[in-house]
C-alpha positions as CSV (number, residue, x, y, z in Angstrom):
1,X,-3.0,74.1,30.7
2,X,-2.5,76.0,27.4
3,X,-4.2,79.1,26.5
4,X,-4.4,79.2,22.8
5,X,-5.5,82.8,22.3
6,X,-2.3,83.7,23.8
7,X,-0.4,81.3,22.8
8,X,1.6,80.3,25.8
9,X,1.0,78.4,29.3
10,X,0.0,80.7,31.8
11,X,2.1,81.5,35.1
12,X,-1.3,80.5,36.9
13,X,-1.3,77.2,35.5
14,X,2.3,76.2,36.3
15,X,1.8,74.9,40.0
16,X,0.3,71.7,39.8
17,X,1.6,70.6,36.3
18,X,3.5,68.1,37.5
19,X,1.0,66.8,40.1
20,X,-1.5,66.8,37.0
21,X,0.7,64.4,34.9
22,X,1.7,62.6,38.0
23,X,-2.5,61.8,39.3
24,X,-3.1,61.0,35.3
25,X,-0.6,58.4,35.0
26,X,-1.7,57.2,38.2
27,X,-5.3,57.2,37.2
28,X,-4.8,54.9,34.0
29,X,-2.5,52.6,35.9
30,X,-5.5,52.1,37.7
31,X,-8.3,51.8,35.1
32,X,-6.0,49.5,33.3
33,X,-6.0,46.9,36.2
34,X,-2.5,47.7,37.0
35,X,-2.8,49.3,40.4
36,X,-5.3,48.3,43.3
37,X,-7.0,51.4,45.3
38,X,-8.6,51.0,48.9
39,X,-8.9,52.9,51.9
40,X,-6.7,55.7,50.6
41,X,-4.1,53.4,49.9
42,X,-2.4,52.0,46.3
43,X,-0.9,49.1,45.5
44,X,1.3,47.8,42.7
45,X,-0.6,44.2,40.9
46,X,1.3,41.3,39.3
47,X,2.2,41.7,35.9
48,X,4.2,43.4,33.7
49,X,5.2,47.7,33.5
50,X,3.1,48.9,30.6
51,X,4.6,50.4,26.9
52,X,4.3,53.5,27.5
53,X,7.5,55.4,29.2
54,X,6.1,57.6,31.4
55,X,3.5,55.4,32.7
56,X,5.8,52.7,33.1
57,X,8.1,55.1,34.9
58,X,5.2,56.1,37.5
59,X,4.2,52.5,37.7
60,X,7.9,51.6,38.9
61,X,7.7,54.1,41.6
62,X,4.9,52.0,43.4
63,X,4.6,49.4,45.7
64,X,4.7,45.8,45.2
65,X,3.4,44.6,48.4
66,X,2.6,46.8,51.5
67,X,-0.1,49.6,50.1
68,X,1.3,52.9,50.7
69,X,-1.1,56.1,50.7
70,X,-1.4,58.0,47.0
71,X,0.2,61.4,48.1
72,X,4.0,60.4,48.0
73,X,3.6,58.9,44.5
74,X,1.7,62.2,43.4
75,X,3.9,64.3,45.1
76,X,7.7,63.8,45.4
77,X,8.6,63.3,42.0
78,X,5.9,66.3,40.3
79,X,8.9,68.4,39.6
80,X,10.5,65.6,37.2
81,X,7.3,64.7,35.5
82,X,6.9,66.8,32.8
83,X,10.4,67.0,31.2
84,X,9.4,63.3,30.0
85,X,6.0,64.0,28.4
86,X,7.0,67.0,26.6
87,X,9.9,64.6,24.7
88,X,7.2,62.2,23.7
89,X,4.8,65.5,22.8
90,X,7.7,66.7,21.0
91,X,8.6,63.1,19.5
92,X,4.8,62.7,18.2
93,X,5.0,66.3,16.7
94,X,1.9,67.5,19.4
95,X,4.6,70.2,20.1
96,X,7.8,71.9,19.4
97,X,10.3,72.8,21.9
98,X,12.9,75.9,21.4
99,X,15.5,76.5,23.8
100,X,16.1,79.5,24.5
101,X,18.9,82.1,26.9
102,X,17.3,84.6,28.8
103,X,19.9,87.9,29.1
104,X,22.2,85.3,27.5
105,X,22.5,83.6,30.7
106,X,19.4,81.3,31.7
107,X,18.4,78.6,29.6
108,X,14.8,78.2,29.3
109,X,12.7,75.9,27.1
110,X,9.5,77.2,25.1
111,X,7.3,75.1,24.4
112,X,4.5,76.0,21.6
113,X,1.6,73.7,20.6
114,X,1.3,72.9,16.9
115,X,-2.6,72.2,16.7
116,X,-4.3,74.6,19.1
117,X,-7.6,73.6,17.6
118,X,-6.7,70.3,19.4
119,X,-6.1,71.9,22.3
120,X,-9.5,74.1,21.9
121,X,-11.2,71.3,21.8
122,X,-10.3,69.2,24.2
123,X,-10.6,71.9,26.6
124,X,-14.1,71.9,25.4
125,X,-15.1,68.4,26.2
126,X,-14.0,69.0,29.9
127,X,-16.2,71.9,30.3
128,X,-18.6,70.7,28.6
129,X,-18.8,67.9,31.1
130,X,-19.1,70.3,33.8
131,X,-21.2,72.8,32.5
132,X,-23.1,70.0,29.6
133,X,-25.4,68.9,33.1
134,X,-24.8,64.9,32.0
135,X,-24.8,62.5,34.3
136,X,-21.5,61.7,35.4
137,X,-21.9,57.8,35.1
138,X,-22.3,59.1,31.2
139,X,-19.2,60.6,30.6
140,X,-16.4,59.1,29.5
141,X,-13.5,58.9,31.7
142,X,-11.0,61.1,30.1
143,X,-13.1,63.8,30.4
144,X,-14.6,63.1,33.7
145,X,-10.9,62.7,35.4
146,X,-10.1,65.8,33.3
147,X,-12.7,67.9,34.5
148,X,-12.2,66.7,38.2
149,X,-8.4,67.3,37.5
150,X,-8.5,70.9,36.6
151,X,-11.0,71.8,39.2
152,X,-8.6,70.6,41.6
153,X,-5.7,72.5,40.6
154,X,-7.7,75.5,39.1
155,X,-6.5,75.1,35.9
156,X,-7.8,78.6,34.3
157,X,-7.5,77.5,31.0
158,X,-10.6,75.6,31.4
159,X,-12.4,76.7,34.3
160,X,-12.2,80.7,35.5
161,X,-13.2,81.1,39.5
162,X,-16.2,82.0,38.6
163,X,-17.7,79.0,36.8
164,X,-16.4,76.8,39.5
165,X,-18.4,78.3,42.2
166,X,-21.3,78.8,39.8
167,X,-20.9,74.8,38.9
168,X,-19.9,73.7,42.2
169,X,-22.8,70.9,42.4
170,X,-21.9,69.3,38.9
171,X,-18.4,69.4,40.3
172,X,-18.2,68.1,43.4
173,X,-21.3,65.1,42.0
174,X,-17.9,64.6,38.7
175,X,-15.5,64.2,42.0
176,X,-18.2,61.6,43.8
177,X,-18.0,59.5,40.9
178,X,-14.2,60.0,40.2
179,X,-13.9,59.3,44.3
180,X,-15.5,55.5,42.7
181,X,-13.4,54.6,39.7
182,X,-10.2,55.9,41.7
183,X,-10.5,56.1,45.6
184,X,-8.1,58.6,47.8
185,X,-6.3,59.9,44.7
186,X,-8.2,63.2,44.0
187,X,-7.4,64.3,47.4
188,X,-4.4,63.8,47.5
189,X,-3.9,65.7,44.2
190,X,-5.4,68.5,45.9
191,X,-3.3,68.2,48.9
192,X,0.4,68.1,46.9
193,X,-1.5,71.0,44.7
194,X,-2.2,73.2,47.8
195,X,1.3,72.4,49.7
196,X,3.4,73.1,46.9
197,X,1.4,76.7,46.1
198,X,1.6,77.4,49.7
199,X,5.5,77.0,49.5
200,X,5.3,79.2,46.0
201,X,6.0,75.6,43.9
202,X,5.0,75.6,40.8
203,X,7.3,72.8,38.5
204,X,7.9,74.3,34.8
205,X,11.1,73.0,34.1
């Protein structure tokens, strides 16, 4: 969600930030054998939370018995999601944080990235497995979920409007095969995405 040439996350990309983080935790929970997906429904599988903090946050959240459909687990905690990944970003060095008063009265925190080459080019391998013409079976799934991801939310930092409806086919054929690896979760991305801009939500804090 970063544009590099400007240095800053864009207003357009703060709605659905925390829905993003939210669906990508979800996402390797799943890959990783730790959640089961069917019908539209998740469920939480025996074993232990994993290492990492914010996955094992999201994994808490889940059922243990009973499945229970994805859109409350993408949905109701989005706003508190990213105040937790930036500390680790921050921790790791990926980022620096600066708080800051605006008119001396609002605290606000800017965040700048401290490799945007890293950024540029991870925004490259998402398009380019949009706009590459691979199969999606091929790609690996980082990108894939990435690319399926920022369509969803219209992340402008890595697809304009126009490239989505000039790509729509590769897009929607990336979605089929996401729809595979992780069923009912995409939609219901798209769904938290779409009620909280319809309410003017976007999560930045």
């Amino acid at each position: 969600c970063y544009t590099v040439d400007k240095g800053k996350f864009e207003l357009t990309n703060l709605q659905g930030r925390g829905q993003l983080l939210r669906a990508a935790a979800l996402t390797r929970l799943t890959l990783d054998g730790l959640l089961a997906a069917e019908g539209g429904k998740v469920v939480r599988l025996p074993g232990g939370p994993p290492g990492e903090p914010f996955l094992a946050e999201v994994w808490g959240d889940l059922p243990e018995e009973k499945p229970k459909r994805w859109l409350q687990f993408v949905h109701n905690k989005a706003h508190t999601a990213e105040k937790p990944v930036r500390a680790q970003l921050a921790a790791t060095g990926a980022v620096t944080v600066q708080h800051e008063k605006r008119l001396g009265l609002v605290g606000v925190d800017r965040v700048s990235v401290n490799d945007p080459q890293q950024v540029l080019a991870l925004q490259e391998r998402v398009r380019d497995a949009v706009l590459g013409g691979a199969d999606p079976s091929t790609i690996p799934t980082d990108e894939l979920t990435m690319a399926v991801f920022a369509n969803e939310v219209e992340v402008t930092s890595v697809f304009t409007g126009k490239e989505r409806r000039e790509h729509k086919q590769a897009l929607k054929a990336l979605a089929a095969h996401y729809d595979k690896l992780v069923p009912g979760l995409r939609k219901a991305l798209r769904d938290s995405y779409l009620s909280s801009r319809a309410v003017g939500g976007g999560w930045g804090n």
